[in-house]
C-alpha positions as semicolon CSV with decimal commas, in nm:
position;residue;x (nm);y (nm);z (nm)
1;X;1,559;-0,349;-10,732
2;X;1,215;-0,195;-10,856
3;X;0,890;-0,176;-10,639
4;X;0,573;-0,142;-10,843
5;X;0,461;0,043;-10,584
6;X;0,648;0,342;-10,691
7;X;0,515;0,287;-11,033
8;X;0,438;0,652;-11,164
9;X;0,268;0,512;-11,504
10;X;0,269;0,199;-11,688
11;X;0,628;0,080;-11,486
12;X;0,819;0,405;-11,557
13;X;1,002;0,345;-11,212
14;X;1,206;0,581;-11,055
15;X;1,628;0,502;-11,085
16;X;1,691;0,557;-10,763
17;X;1,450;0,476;-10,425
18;X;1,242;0,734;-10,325
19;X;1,239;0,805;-9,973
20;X;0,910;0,806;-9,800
21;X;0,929;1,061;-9,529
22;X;0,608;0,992;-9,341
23;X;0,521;0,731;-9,009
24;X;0,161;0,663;-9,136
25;X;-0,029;0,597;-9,436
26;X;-0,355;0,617;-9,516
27;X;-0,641;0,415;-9,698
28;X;-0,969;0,572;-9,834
29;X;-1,238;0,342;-9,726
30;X;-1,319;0,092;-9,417
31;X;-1,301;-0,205;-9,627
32;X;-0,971;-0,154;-9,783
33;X;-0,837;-0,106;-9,456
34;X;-0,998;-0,435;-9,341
35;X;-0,864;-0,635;-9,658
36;X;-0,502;-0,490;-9,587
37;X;-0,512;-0,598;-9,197
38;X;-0,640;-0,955;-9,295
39;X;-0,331;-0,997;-9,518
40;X;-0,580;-0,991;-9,827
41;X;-0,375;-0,732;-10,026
42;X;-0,055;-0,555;-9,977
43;X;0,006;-0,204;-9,880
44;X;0,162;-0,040;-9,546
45;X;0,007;0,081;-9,256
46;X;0,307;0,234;-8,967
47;X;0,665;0,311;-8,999
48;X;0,675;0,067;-8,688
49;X;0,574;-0,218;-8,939
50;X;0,810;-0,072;-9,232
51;X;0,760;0,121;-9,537
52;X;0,883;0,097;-9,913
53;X;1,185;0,249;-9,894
54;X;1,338;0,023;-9,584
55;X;1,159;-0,236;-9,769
56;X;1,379;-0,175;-10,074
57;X;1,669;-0,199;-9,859
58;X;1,551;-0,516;-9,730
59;X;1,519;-0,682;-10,009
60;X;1,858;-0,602;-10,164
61;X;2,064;-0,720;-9,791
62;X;1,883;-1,031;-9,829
63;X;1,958;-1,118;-10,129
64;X;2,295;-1,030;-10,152
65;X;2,330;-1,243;-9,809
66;X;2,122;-1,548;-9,946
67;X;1,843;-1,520;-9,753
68;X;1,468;-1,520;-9,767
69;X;1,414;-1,178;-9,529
70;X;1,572;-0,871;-9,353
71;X;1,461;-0,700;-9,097
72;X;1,585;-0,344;-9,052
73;X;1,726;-0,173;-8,703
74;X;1,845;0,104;-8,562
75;X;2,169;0,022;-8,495
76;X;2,412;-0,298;-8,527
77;X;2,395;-0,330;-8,144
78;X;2,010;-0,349;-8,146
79;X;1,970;-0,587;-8,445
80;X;2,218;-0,847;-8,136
81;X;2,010;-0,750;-7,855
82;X;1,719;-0,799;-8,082
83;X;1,772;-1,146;-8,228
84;X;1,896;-1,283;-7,889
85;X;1,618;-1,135;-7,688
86;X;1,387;-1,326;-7,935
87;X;1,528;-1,673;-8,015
88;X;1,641;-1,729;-7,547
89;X;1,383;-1,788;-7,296
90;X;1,427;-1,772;-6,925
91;X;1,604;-2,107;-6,821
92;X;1,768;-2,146;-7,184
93;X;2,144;-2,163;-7,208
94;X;2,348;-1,953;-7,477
95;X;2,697;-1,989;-7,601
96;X;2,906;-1,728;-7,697
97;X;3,261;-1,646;-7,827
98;X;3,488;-1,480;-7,570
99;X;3,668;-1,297;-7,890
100;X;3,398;-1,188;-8,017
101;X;3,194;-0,814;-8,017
102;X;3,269;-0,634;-7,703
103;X;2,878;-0,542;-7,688
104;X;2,781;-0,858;-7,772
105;X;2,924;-0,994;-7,435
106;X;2,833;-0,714;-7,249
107;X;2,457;-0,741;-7,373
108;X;2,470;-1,088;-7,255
109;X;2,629;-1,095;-6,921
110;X;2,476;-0,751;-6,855
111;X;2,148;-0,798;-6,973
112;X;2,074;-1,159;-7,020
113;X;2,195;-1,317;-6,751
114;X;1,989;-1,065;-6,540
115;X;1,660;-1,220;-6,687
116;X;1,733;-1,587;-6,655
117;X;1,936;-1,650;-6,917
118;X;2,261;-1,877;-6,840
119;X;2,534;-1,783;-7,052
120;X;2,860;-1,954;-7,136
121;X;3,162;-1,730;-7,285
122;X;3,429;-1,975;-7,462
123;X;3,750;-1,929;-7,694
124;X;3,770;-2,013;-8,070
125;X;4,039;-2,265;-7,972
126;X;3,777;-2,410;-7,720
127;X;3,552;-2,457;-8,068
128;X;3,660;-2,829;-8,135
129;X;3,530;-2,898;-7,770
130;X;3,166;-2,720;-7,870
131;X;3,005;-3,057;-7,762
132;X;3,139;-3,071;-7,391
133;X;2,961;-2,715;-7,347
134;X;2,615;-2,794;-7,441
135;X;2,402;-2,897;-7,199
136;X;2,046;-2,991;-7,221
137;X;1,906;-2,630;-7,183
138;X;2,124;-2,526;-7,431
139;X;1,960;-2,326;-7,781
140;X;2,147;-2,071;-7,889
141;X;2,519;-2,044;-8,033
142;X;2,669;-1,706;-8,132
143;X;2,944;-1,724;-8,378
144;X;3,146;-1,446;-8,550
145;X;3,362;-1,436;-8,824
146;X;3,612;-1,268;-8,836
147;X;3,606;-1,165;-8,435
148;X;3,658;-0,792;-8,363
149;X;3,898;-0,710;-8,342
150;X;4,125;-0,978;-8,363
151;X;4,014;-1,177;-8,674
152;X;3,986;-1,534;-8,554
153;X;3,796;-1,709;-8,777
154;X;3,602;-2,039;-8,624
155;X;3,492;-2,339;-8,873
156;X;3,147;-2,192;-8,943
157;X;3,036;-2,488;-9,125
158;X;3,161;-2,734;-8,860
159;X;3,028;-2,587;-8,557
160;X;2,677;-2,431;-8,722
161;X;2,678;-2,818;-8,855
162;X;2,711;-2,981;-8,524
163;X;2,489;-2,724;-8,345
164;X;2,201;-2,790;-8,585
165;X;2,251;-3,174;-8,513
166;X;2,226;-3,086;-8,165
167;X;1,920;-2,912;-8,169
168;X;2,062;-2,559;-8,154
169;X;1,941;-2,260;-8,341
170;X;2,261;-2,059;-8,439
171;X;2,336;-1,667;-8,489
172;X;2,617;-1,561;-8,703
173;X;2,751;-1,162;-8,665
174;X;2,876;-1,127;-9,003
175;X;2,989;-0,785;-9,005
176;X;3,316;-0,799;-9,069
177;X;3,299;-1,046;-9,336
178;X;2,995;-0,861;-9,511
179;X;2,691;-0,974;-9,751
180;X;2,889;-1,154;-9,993
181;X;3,019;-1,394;-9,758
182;X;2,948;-1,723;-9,610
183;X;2,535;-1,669;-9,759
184;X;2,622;-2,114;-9,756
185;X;2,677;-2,157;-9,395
186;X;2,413;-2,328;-9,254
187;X;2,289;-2,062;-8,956
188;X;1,963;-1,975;-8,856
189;X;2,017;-1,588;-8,820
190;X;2,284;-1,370;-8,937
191;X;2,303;-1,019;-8,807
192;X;2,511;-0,733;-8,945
193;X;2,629;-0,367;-8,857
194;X;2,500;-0,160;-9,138
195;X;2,742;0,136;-9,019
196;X;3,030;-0,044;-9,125
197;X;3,066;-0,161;-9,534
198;X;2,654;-0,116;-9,618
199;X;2,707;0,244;-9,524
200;X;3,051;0,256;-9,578
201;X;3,122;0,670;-9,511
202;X;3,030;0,652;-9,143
203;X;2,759;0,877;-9,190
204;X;2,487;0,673;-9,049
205;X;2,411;0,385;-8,818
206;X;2,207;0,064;-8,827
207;X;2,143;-0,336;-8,805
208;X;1,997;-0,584;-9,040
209;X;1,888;-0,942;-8,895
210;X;1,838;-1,148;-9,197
211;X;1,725;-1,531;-9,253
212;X;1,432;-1,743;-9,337
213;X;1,100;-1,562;-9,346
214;X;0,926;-1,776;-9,082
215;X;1,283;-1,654;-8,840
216;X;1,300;-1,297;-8,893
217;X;0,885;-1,286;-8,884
218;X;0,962;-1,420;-8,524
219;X;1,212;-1,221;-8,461
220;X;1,030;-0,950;-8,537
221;X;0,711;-1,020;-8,400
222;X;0,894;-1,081;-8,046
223;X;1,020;-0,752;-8,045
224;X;0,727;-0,551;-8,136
225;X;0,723;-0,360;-7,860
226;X;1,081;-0,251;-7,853
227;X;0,968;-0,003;-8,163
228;X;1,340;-0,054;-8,301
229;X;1,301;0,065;-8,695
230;X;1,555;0,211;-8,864
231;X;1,480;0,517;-8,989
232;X;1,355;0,596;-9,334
233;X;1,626;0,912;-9,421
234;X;1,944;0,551;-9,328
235;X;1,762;0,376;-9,513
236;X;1,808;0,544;-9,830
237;X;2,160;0,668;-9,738
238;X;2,292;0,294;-9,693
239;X;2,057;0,171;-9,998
240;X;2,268;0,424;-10,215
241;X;2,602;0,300;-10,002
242;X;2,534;-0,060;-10,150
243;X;2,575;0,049;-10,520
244;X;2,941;0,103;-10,431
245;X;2,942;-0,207;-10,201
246;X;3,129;-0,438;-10,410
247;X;3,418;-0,173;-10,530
248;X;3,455;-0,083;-10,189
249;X;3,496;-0,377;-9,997
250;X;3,742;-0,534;-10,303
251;X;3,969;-0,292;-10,254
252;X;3,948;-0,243;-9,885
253;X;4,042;-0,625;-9,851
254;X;4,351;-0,598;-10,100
255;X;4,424;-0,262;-9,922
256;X;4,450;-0,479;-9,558
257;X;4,621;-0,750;-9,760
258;X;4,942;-0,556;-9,895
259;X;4,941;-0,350;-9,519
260;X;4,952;-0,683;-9,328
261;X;5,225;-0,793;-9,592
262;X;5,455;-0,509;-9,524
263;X;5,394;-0,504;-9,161
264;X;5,509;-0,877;-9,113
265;X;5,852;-0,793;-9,310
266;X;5,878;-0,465;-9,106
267;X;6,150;-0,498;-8,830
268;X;5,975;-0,284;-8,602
269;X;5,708;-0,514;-8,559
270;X;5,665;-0,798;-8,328
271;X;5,294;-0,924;-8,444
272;X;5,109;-0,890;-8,714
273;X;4,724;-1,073;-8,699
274;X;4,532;-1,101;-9,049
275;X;4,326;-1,385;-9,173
276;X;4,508;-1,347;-9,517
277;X;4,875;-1,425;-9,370
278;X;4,998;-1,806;-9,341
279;X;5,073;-1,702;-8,950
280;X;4,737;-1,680;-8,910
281;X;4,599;-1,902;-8,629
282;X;4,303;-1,968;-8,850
283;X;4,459;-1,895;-9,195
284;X;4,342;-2,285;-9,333
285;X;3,954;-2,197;-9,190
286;X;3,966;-1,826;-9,417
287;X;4,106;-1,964;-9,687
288;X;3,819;-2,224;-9,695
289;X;3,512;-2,032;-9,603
290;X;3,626;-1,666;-9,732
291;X;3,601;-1,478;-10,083
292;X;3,831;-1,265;-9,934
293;X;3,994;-1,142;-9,592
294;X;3,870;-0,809;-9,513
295;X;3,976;-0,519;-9,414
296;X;4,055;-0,552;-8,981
297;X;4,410;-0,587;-8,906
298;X;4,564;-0,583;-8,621
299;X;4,951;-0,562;-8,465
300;X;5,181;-0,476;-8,178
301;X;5,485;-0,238;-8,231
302;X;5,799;-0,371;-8,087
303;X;5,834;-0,200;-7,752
304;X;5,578;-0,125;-7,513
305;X;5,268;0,102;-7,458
306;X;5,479;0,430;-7,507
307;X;5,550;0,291;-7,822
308;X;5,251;0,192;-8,003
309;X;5,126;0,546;-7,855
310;X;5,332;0,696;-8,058
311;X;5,288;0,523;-8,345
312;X;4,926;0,627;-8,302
313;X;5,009;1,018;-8,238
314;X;5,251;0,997;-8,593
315;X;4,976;0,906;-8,825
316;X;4,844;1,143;-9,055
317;X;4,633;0,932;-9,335
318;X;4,482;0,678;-9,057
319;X;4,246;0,821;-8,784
320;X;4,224;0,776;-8,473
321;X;3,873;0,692;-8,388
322;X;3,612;0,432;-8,373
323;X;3,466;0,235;-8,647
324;X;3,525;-0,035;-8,893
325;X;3,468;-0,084;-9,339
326;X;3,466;0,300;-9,368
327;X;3,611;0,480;-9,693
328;X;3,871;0,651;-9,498
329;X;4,118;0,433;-9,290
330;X;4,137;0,430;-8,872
331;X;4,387;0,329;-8,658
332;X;4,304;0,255;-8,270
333;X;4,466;0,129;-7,930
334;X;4,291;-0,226;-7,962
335;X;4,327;-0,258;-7,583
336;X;4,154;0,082;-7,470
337;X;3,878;0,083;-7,733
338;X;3,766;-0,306;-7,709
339;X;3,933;-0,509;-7,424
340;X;3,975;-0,300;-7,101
341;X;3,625;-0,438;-7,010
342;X;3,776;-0,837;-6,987
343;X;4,097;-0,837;-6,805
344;X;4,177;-1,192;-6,931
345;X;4,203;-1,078;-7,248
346;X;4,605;-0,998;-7,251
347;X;4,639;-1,408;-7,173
348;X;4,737;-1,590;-7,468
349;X;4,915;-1,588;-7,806
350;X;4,665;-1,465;-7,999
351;X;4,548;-1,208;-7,733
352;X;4,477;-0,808;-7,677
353;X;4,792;-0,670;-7,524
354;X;4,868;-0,272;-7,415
355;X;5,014;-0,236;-7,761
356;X;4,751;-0,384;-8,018
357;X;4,717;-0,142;-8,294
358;X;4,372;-0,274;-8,475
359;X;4,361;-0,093;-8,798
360;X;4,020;-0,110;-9,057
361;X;4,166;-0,021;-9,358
362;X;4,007;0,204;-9,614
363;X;4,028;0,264;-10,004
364;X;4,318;0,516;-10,010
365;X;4,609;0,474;-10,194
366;X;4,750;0,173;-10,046
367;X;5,106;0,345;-10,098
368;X;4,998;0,608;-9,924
369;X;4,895;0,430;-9,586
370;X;5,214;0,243;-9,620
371;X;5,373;0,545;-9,602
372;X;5,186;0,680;-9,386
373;X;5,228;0,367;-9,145
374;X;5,617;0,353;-9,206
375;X;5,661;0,676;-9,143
376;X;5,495;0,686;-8,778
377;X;5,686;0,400;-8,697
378;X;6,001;0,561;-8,756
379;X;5,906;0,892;-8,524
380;X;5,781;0,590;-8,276
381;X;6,124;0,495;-8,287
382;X;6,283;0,795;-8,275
383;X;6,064;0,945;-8,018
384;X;6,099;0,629;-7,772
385;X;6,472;0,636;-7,801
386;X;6,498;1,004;-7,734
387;X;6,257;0,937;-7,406
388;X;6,478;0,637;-7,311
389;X;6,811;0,837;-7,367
390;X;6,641;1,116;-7,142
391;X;6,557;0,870;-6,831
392;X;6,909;0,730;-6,805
């Protein structure tokens, strides 16, 4: 992606972006100052407004997502808050997935609701009855696909479709699907969590709301004095994470794909939840809409909670910690890290139970997290039976 404005002479561009450590730039005289502000030439003023090396990044996220603009923040969780905050009014009416982003629901029964907003939470299996929950103050629907951290996976065209028809602008967290997919779905604003596969090491954070250029100018220009810019030092780390994007993510998917394969066969396990796998709820929905699955898996040890404990404590390739489309693979207790906050989450087939191991898969080895998995489970099993043995 080259910027003539890091020209040096006559185009000899640098290879890779330059970072442009400074908040403020200058101009030498009064009237180019005055031509800049009017929108008569081109330049930047405030690190506020942006600068060339977020711009850079900008430019590549949209588009790779199929998009006319990006709009750079500070974190995943503020490019949400952000776009919400911008496209609901008091008295408007939002509708959100109940599977979806812990924050994301937290943000709006926490935060929204608190300034006038009315907010409706429903299920992906409450989807195909989208038109019995708008009402007529209704303008915003959230979607997210896959959910996090149980991968549903909602007929984006359908429901973005109907919503338009209705009048409704519609917000897509695309995270865990990343840039490369569903750039055809017909939603006003998708957000991402640039932590996750833009980054990819975990090494920094941030959020990119992307769309038309009239949407995220409005987006934008509503949240002006929220200051949220992503700073210029991420910027360049997660510009130089995209070169890698598309090797990463490839094998991250196929990685999840052969895990959630050999879990299902595994006789130690009871569940096994992946877009990819014909027991998939929603396995029709991914197959139509997806490129590929991704790399968020999720499944329940046979037993109980002392169980998939211990299947946690045994692993020695996967981490336990927070964090999703890193390099290196992580393994967490799906109900402590994401759920405890909604009770009503254990209810349900497709549901968070006590032990819900969600896994984000990394680009190891995929023999070696086998292993690694099918080895824990084995000390689960020989741990728990040892406990049990020890009680009687």
């Amino acid at each position: 992606m080259v910027n003539r404005h890091w020209s040096v002479k006559d185009n000899n561009d640098p290879f890779v972006v330059p970072s442009f450590e400074t908040i403020s730039f200058s101009l030498p005289t009064m009237q180019s100052w005055e031509s800049l502000l009017k929108g008569e030439q081109d330049g930047w003023v405030y690190l506020t407004d942006g600068n060339p090396t977020l711009n850079a990044l900008e430019k590549l996220l949209a588009q790779l997502q199929g998009t006319q603009a990006c709009w750079l923040t500070s974190t995943g969780k503020s490019a949400i808050a952000a776009a919400m905050l911008a496209l609901l009014n008091a008295g408007d009416h939002a509708i959100i997935l109940r599977e979806g982003y812990k924050s994301t629901r937290l943000f709006a029964e926490g935060m929204l609701q608190r300034f006038g907003v009315e907010v409706s939470i429903i299920g992906v299996d409450e989807l195909p009855r989208l038109e019995s929950f708008i009402k007529k103050n209704t303008t915003l629907l959230v979607l997210e696909s896959p959910t996090n951290p149980m991968t549903r996976v909602p007929d984006l065209h359908k429901y973005a479709k109907l919503a338009r028809e209705r009048g409704l602008l519609t917000m897509l967290d695309n995270s865990l699907s990343g840039f490369h997919q569903h750039g055809d779905v017909p939603v006003d604003v998708f957000v991402h969590s640039l932590s996750k596969f833009a980054s990819g090491v975990g090494d920094v954070m941030g959020g990119a709301i992307l769309g038309s250029r009239e949407m995220v100018s409005k987006i934008k220009n509503r949240n002006v004095w929220n200051s949220d810019v992503l700073s210029t030092h991420a910027a360049l780390e997660i510009w130089k994470g995209m070169q890698t994007y598309a090797l990463r993510i490839q094998r991250q998917s196929s990685n999840a794909f052969a895990i959630a394969q050999y879990l299902e066969k595994h006789s130690d396990i009871k569940r096994v939840v992946y877009p990819g796998l014909d027991s998939h709820p929603d396995h029709e929905a991914a197959k139509r809409q997806m490129k590929d699955f991704g790399s968020v898996l999720a499944f329940d040890p046979a037993g109980d909670a002392e169980v998939m404990r211990a299947v946690l404590d045994n692993l020695r390739v996967f981490r336990i910690a927070f964090g999703t489309g890193f390099t290196q693979s992580i393994a967490n207790p799906a109900w402590l890290f994401y759920a405890r906050s909604f009770p009503e989450a254990q209810t349900g087939p497709w549901d968070i139970y006590d032990t819900t191991i969600r896994l984000s898969v990394g680009i190891e080895d995929p023999a070696v997290l086998i292993a690694d998995l099918d080895r824990a489970l084995a000390a689960a099993r020989s741990s728990t039976k040892v406990l049990v043995e020890q009680r009687a």
